[in-house]
Z-matrix of the N, CA and C atoms (Angstrom, degrees):
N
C 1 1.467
C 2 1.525 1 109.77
N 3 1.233 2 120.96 1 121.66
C 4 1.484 3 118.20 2 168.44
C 5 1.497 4 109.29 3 -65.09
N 6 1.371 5 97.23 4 172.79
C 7 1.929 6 114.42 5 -170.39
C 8 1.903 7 69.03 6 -152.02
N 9 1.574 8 83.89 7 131.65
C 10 1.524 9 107.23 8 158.98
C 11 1.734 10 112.65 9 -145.02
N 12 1.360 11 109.79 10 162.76
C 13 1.351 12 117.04 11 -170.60
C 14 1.476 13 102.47 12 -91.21
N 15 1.094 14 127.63 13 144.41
C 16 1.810 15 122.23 14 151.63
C 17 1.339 16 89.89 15 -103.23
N 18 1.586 17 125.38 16 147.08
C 19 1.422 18 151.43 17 144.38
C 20 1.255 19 114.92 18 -99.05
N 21 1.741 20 103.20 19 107.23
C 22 1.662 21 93.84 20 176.96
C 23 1.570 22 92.98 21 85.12
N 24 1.248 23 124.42 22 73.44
C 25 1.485 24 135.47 23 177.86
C 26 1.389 25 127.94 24 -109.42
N 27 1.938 26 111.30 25 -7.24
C 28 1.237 27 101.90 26 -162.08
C 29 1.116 28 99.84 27 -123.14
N 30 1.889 29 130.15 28 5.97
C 31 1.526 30 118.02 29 142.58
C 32 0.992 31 118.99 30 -71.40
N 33 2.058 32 106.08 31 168.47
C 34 1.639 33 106.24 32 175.69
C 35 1.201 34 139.94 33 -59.55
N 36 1.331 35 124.04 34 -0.17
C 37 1.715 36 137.08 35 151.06
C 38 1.715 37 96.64 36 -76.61
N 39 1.170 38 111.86 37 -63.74
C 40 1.922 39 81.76 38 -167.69
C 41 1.309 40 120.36 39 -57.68
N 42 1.247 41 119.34 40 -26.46
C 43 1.436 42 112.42 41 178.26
C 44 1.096 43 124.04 42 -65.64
N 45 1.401 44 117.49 43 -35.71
C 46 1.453 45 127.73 44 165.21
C 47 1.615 46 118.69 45 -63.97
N 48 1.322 47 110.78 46 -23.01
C 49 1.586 48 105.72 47 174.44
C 50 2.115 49 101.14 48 -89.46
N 51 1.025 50 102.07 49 0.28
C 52 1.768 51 105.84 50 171.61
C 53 1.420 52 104.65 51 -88.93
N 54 1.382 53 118.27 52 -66.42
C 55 1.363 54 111.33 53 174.76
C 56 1.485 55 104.04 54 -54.21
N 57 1.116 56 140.51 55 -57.36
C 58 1.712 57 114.60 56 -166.71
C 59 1.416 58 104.89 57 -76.79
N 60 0.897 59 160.71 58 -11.75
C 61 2.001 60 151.75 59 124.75
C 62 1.697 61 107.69 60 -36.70
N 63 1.157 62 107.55 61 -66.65
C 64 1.449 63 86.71 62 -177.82
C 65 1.681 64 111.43 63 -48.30
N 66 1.625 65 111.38 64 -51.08
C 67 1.640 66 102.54 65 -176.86
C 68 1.328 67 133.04 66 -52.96
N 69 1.801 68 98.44 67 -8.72
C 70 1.570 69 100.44 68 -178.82
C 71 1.905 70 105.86 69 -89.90
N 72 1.547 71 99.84 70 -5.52
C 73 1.392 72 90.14 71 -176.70
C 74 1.591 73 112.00 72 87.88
N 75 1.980 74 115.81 73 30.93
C 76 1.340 75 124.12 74 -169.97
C 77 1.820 76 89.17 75 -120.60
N 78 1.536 77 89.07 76 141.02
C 79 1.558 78 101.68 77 159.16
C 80 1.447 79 107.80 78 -41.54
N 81 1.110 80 112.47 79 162.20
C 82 2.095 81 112.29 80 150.95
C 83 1.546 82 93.45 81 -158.98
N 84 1.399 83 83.35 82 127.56
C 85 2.331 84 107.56 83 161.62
C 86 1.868 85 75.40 84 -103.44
N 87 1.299 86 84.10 85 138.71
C 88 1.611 87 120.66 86 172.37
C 89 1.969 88 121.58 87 -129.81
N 90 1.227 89 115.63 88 90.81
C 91 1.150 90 136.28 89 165.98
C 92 1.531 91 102.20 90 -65.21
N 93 1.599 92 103.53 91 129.30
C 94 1.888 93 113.63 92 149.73
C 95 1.537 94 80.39 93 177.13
N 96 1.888 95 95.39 94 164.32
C 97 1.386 96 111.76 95 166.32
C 98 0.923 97 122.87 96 -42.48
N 99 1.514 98 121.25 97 132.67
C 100 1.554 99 139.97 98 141.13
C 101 2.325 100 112.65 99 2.56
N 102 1.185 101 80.71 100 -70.55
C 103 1.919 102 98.16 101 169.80
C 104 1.473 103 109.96 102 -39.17
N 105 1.296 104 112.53 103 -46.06
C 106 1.405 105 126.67 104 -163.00
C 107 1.672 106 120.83 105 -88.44
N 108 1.392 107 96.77 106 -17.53
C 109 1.589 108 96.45 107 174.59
C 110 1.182 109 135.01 108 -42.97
N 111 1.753 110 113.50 109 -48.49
C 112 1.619 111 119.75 110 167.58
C 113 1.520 112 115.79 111 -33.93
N 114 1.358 113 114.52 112 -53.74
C 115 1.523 114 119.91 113 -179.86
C 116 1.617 115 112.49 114 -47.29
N 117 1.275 116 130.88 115 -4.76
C 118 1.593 117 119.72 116 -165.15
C 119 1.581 118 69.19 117 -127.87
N 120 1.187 119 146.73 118 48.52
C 121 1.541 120 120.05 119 162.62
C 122 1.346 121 114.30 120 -81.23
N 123 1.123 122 122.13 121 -53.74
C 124 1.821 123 117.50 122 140.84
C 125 1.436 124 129.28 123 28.69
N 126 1.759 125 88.75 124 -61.92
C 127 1.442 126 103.69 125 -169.89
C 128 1.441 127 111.09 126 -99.20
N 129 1.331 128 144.38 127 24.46
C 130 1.522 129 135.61 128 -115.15
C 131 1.370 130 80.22 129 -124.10
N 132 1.399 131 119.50 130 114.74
C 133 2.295 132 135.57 131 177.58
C 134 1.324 133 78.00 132 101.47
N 135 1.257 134 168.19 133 -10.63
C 136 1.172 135 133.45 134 -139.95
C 137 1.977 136 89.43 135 -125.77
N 138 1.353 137 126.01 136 -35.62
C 139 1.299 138 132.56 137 -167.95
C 140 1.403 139 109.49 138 -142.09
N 141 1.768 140 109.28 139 147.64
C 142 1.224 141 94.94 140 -168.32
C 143 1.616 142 113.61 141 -111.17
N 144 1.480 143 116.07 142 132.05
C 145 1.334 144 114.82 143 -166.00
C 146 1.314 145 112.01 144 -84.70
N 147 1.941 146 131.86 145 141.10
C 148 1.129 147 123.98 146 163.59
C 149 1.854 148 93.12 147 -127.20
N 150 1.212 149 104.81 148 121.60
C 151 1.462 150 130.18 149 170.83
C 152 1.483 151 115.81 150 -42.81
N 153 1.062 152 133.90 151 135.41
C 154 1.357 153 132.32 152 143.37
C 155 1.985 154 116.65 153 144.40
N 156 1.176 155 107.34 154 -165.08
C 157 1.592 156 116.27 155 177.55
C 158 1.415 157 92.25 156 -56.20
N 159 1.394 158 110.64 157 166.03
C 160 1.560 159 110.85 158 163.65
C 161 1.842 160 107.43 159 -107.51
N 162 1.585 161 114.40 160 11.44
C 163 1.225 162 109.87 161 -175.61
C 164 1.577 163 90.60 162 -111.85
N 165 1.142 164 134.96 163 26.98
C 166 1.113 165 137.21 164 -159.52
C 167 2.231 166 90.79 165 -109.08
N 168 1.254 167 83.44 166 114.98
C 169 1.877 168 85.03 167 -175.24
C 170 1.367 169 95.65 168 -75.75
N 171 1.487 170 151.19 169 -36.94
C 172 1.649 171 152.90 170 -175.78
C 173 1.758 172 97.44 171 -71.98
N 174 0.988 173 140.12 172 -16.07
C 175 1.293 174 134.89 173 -178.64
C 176 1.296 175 95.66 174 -104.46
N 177 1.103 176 126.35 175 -58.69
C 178 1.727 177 133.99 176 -171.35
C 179 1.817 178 99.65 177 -52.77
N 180 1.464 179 97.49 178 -50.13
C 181 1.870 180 101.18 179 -172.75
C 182 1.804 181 101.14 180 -58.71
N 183 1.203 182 121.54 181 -55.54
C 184 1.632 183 107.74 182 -167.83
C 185 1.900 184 97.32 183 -72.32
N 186 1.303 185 122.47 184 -34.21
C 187 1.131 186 123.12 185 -174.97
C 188 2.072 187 112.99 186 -39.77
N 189 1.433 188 90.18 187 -55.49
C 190 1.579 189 101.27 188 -169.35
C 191 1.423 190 99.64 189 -78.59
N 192 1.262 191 151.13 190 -56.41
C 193 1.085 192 148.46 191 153.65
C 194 1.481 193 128.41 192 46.38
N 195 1.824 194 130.33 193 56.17
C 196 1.422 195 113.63 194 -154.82
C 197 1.459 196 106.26 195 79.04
N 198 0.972 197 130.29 196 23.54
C 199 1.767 198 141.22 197 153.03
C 200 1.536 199 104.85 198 -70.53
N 201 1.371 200 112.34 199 147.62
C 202 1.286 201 111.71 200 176.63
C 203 2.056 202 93.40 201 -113.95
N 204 0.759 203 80.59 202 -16.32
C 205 1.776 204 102.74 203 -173.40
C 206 1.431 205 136.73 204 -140.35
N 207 1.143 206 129.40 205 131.15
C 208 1.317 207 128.53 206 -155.59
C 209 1.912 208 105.53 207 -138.81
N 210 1.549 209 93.33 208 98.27
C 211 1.701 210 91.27 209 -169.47
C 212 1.855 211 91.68 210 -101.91
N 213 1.431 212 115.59 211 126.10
C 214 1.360 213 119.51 212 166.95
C 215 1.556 214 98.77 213 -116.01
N 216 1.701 215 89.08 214 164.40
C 217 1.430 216 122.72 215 178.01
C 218 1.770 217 111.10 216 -102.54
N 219 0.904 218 111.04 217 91.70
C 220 1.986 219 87.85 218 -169.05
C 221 1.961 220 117.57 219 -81.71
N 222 0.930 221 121.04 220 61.26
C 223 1.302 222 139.01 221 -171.79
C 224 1.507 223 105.44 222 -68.40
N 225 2.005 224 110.10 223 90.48
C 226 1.444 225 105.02 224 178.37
C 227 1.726 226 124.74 225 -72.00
N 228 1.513 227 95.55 226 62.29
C 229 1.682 228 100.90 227 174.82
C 230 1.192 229 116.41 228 -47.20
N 231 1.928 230 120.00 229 142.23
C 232 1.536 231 107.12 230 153.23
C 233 1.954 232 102.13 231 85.21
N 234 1.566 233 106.25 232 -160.46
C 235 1.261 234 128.17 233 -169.07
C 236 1.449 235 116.28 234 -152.80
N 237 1.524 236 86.28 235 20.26
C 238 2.358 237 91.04 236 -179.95
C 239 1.507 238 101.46 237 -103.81
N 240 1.169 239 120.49 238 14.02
C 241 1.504 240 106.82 239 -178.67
C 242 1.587 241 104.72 240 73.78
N 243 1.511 242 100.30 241 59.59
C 244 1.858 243 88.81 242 -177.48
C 245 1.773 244 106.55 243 -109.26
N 246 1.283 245 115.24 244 -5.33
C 247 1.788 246 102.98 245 168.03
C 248 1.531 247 106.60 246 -72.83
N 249 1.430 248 109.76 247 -61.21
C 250 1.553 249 123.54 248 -178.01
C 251 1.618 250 103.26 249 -51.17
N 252 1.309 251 124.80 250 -44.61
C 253 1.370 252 130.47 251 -176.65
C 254 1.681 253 107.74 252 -49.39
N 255 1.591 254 103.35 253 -51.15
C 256 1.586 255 104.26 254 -167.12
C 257 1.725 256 116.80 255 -91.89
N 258 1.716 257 98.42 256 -6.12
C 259 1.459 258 107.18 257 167.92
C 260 1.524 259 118.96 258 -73.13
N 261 1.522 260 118.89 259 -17.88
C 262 1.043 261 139.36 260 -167.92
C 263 1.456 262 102.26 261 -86.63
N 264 1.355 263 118.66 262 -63.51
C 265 1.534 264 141.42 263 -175.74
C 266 1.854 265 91.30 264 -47.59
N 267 1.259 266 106.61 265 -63.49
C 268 1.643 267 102.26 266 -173.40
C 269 1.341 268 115.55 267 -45.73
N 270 1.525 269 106.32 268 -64.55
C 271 1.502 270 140.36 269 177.01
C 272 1.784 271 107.29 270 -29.86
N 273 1.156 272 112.37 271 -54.17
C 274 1.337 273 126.61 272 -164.13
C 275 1.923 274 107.20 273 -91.42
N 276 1.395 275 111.45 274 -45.71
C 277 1.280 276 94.09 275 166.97
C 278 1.349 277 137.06 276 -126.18
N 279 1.689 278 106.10 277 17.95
C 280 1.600 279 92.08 278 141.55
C 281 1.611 280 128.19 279 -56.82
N 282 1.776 281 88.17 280 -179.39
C 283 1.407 282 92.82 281 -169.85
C 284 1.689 283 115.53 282 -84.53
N 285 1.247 284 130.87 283 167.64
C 286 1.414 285 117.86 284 -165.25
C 287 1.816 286 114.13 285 -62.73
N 288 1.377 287 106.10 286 -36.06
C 289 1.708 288 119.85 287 173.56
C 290 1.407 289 125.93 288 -81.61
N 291 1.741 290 106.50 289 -1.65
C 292 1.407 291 113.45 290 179.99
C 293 1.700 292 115.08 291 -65.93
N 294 1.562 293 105.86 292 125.94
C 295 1.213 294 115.01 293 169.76
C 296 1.218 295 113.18 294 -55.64
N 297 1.243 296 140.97 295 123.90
C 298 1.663 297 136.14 296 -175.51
C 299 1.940 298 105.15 297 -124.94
N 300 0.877 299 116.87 298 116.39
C 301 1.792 300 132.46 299 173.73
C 302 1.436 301 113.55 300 -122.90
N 303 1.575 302 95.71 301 94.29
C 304 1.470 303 97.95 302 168.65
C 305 1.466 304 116.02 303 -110.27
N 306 1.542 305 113.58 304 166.35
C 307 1.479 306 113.25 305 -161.20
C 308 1.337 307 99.18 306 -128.67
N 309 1.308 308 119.56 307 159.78
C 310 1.307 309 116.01 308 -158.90
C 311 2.130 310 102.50 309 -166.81
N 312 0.923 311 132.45 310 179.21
C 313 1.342 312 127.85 311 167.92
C 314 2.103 313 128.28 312 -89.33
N 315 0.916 314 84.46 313 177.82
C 316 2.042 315 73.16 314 -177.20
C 317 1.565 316 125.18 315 -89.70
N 318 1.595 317 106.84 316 26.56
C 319 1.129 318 141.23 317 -177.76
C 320 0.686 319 119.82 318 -106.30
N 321 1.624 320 130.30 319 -16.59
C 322 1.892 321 117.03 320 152.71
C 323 1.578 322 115.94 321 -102.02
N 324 0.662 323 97.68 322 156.30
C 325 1.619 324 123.60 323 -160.41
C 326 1.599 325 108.33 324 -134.57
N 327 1.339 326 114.18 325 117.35
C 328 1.196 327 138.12 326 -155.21
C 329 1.458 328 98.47 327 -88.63
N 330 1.903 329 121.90 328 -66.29
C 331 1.382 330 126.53 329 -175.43
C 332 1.883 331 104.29 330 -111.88
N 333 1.104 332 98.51 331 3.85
C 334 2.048 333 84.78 332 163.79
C 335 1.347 334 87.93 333 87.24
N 336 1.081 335 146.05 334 -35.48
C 337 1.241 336 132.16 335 172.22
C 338 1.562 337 144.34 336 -55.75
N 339 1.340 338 116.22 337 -0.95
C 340 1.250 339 148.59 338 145.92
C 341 1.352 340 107.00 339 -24.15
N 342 1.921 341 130.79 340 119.60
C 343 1.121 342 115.50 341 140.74
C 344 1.493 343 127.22 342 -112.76
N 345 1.346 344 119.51 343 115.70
C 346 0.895 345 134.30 344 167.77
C 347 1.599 346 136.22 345 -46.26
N 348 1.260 347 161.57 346 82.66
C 349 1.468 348 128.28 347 132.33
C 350 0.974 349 131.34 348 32.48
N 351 1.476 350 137.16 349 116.50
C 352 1.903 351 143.21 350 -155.16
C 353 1.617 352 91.10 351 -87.43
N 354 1.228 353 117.95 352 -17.14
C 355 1.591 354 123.30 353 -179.96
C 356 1.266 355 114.36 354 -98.37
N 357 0.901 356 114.14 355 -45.48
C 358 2.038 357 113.55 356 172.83
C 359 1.809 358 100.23 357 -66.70
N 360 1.119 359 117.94 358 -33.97
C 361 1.281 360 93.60 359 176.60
C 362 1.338 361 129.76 360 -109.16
N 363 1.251 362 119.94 361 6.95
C 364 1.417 363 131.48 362 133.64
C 365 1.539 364 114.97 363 -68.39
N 366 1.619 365 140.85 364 -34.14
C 367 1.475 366 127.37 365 168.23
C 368 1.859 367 102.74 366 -57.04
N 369 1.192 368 117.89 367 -80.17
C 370 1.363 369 111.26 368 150.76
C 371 1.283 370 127.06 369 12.01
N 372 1.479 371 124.25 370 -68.10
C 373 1.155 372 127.34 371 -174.99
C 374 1.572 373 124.96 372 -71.62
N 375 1.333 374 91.25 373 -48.93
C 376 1.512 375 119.50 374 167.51
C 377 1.408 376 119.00 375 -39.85
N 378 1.678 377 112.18 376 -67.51
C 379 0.840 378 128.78 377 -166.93
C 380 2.250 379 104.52 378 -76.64
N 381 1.062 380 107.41 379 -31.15
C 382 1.092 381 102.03 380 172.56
C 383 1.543 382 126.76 381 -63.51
N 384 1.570 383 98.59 382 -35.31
C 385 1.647 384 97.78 383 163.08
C 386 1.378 385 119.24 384 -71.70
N 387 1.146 386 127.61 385 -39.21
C 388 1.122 387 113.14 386 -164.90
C 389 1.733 388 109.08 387 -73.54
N 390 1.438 389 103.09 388 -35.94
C 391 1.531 390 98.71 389 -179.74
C 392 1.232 391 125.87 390 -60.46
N 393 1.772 392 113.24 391 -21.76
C 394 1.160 393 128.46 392 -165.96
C 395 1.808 394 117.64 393 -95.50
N 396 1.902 395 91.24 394 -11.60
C 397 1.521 396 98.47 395 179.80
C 398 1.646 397 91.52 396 -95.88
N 399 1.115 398 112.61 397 -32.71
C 400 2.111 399 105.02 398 172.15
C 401 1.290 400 108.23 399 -49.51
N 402 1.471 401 108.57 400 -44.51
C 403 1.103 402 111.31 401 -150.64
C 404 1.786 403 139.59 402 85.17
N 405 1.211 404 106.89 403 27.35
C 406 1.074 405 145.14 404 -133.90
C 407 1.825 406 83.61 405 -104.28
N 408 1.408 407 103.66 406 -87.00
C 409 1.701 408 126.20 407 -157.44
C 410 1.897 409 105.55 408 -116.51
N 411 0.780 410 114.01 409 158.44
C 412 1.578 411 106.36 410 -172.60
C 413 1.521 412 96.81 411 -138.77
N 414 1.541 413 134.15 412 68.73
C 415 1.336 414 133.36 413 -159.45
C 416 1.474 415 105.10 414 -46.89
N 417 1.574 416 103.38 415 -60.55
C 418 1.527 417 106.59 416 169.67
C 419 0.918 418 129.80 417 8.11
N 420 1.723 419 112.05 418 -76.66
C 421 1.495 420 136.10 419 172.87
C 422 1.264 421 127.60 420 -53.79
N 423 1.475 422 112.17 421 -17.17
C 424 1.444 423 108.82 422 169.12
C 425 1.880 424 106.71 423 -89.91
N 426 1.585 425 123.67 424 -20.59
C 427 0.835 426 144.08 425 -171.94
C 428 1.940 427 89.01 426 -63.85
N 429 1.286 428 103.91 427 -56.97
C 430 1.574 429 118.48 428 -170.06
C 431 1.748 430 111.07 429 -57.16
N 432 1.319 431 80.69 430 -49.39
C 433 1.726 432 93.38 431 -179.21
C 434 1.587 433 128.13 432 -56.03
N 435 1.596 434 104.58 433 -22.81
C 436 1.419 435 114.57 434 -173.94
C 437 1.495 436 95.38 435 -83.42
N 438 1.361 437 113.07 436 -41.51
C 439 1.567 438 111.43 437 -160.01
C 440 1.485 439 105.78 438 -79.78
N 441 1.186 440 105.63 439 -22.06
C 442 1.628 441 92.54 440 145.56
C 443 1.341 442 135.63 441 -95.03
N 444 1.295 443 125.75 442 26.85
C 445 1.186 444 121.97 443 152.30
C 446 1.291 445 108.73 444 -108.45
N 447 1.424 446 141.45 445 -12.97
C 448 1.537 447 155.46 446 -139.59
C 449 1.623 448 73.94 447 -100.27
N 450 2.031 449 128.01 448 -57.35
C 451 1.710 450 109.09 449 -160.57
C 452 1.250 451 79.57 450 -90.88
N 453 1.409 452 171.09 451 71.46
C 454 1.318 453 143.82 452 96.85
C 455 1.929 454 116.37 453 -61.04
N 456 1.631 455 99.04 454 153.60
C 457 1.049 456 85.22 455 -179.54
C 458 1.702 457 95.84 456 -127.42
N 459 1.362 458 89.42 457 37.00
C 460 1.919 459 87.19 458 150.22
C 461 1.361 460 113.21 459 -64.58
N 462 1.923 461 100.97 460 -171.05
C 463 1.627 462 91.73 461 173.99
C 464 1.410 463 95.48 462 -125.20
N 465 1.372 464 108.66 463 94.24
C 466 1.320 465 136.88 464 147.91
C 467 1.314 466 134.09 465 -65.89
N 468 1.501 467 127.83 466 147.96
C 469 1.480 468 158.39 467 155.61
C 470 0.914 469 137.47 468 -96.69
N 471 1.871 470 142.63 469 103.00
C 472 1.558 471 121.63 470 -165.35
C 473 1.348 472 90.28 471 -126.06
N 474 1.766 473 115.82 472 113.13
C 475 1.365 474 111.97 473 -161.86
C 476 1.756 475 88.43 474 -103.53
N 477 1.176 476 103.14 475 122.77
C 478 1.818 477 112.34 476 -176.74
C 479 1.526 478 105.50 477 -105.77
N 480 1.790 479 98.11 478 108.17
C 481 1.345 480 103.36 479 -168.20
C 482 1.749 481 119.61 480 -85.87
N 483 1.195 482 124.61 481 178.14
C 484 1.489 483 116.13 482 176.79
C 485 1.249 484 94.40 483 -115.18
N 486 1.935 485 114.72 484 -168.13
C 487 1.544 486 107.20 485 -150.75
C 488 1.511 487 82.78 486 -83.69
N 489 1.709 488 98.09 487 166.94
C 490 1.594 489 119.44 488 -152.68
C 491 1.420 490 103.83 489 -111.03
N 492 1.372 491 130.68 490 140.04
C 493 1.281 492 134.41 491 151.82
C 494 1.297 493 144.84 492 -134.56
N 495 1.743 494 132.80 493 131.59
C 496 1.258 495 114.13 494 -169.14
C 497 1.598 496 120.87 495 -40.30
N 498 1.417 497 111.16 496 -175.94
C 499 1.304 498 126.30 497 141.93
C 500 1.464 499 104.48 498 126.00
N 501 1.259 500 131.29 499 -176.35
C 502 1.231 501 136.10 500 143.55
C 503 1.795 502 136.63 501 5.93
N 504 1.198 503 127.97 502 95.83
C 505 2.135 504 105.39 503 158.88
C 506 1.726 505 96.36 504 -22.77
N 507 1.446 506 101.56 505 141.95
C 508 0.813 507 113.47 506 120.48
C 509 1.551 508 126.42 507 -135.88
N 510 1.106 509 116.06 508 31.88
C 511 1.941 510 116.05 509 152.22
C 512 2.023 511 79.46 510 133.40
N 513 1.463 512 99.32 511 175.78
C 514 1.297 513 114.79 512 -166.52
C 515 1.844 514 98.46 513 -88.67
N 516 1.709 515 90.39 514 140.63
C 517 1.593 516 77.15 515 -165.97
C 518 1.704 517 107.72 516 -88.63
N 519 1.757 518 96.65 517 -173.75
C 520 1.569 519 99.36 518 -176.24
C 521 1.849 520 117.11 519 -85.15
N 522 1.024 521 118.19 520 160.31
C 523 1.726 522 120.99 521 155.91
C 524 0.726 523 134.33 522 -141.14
N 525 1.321 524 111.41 523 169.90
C 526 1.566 525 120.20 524 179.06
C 527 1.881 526 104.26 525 -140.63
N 528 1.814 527 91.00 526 165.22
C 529 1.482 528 97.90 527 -172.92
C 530 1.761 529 97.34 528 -61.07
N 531 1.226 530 112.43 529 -33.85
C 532 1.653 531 118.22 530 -146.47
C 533 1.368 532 97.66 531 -119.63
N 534 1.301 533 125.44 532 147.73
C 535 1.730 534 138.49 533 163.58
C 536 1.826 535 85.60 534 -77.17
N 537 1.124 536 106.28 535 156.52
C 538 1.663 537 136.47 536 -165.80
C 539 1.266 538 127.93 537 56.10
N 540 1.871 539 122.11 538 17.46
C 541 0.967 540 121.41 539 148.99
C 542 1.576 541 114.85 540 -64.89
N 543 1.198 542 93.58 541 127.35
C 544 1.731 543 110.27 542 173.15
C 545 1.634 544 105.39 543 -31.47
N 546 1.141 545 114.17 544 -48.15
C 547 1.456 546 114.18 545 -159.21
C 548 1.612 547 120.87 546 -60.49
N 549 1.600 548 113.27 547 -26.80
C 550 1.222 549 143.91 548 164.56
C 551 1.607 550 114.69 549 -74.79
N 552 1.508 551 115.30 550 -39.56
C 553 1.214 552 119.65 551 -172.87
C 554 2.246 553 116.43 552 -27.61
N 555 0.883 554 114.20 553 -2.77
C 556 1.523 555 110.13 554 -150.18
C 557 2.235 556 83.04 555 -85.73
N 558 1.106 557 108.21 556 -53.11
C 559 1.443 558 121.07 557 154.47
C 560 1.776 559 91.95 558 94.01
N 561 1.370 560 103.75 559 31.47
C 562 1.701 561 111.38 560 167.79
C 563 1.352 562 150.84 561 -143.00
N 564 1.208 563 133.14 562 89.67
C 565 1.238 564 128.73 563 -165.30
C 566 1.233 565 120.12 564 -121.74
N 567 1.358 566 117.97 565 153.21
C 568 1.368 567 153.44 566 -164.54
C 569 1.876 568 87.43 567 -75.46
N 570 1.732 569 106.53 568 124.00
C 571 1.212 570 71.61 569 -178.56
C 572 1.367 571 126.90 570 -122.32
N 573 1.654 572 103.54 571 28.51
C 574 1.731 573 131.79 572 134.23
C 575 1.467 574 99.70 573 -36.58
N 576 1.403 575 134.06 574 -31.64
C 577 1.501 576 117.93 575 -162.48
C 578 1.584 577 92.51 576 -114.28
N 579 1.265 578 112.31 577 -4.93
C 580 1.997 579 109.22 578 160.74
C 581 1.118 580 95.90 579 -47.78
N 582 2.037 581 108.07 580 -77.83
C 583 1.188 582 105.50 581 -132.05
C 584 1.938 583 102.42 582 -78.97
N 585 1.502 584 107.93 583 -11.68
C 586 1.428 585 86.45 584 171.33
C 587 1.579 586 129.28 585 -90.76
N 588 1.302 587 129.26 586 3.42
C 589 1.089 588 137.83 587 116.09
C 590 1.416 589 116.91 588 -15.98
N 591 1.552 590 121.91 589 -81.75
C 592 1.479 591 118.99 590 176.97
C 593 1.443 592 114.26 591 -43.95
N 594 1.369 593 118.58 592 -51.02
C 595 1.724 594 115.15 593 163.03
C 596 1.124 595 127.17 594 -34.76
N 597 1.127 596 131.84 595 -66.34
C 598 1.517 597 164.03 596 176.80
C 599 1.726 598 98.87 597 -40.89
N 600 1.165 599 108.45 598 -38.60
C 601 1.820 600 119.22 599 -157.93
C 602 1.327 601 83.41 600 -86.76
N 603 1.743 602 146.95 601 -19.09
C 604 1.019 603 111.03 602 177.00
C 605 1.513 604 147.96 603 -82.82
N 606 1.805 605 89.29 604 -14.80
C 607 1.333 606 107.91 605 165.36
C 608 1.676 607 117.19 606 -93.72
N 609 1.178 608 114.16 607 22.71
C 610 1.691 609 111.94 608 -164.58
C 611 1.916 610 100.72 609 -107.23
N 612 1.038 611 118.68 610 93.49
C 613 1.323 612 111.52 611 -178.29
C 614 1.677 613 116.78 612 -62.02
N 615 1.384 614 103.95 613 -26.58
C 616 1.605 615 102.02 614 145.57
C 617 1.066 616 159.45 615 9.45
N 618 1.352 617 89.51 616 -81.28
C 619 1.483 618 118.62 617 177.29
C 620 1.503 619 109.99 618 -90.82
N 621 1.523 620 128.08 619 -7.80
C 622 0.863 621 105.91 620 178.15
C 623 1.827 622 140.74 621 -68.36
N 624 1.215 623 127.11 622 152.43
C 625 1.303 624 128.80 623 -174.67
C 626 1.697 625 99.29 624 58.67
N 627 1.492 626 127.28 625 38.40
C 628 1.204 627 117.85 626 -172.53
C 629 1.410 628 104.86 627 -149.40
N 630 1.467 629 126.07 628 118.07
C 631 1.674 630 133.70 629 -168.28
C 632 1.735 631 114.76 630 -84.97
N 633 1.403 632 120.88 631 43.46
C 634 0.783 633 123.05 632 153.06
C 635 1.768 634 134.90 633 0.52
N 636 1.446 635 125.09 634 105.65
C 637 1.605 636 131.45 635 -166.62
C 638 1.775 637 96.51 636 -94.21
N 639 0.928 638 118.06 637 115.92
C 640 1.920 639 120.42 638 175.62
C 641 1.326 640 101.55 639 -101.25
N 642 1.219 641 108.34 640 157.01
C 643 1.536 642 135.00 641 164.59
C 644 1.525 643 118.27 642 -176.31
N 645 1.458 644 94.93 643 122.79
C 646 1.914 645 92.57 644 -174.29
C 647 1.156 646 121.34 645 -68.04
N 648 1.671 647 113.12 646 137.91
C 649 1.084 648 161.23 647 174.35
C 650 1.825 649 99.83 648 -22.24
């Protein structure tokens, strides 16, 4: 039986990457704040919780521990460097063979080859200042965080999702290396079918060392 980590477990993407691990019949250690625990009550005998920051390397170190897999959330909260912070924490103490799948938005771009929409990357822009003059989100940092997982030479996954919506599976979505392949063009997914995507990526030798752009089918 595998044991995998969730990072960042107690938003509505981690929970959804708990329910699809538990359905495969996989252990899950589940990392998120202390604050946040109530939200996994759901899961309570069924997964095992370790408390705290997710940039926290002493939570991250017992967290991964005998992981065969390591699915993070990279959520650039705040202005402390907390995506890059917890890419690091993963990065550094998983184990050397740990499968690692982190998720991220369709706004980083691995080789520049990305074509974008004159509107997605002006929302993007927009929205990055303003969050960043609140102080709110620090996009940057998720910008930072990939590129340090992009020179690792673990065997990593950076599944770059499009905009997200409740509801229903409807089946695992499609990708591409690049945003503006046609095949992606639809620019929407269910994002029950994010996180099982992120599932899916752990057995896919595929995908490995490869940042994959989704959008459902």
């Amino acid at each position: 039986m595998e044991t995998v980590c969730i990072v960042g477990a107690s938003g509505k993407l981690g929970q959804y990457l708990i329910q699809h691990a538990l359905d495969k019949g996989w252990q899950v250690n589940a990392v998120c704040r202390s604050q946040s625990l109530p939200k996994l009550e759901r899961f309570k005998g069924r997964i095992s919780l370790f408390p705290g920051m997710t940039d926290d390397p002493e939570v991250i170190s017992r967290a991964v521990k005998g992981c065969s897999a390591v699915l993070c959330i990279l959520m650039p909260w705040g202005m402390q460097n907390y995506a890059s912070g917890t890419a690091n924490a993963v990065l550094n103490h998983s184990e050397p063979n740990t499968r690692l799948i982190f998720s991220c938005g369709w706004h980083i771009s691995r080789d520049r080859k990305d074509k974008y929409p004159w509107h997605f990357k002006t929302m993007v822009k927009v929205f990055g200042y303003i969050a960043k003059t609140l102080r709110w989100v620090d996009v940057e940092d998720q910008v930072t965080a990939c590129d340090l997982i992009f020179a690792s030479h673990k065997a990593w996954t950076v599944v770059r999702a499009s905009d997200l919506e409740e509801g229903a599976s409807v089946g695992l979505p499609v990708w591409s290396k690049h945003v503006g392949d046609p095949l992606i063009s639809r620019n929407l997914t269910r994002r029950t079918d994010f996180a099982l995507f992120m599932v899916e990526a752990v057995n896919n030798k595929q995908l490995i060392q490869v940042a994959p752009a989704i959008s459902g089918s």
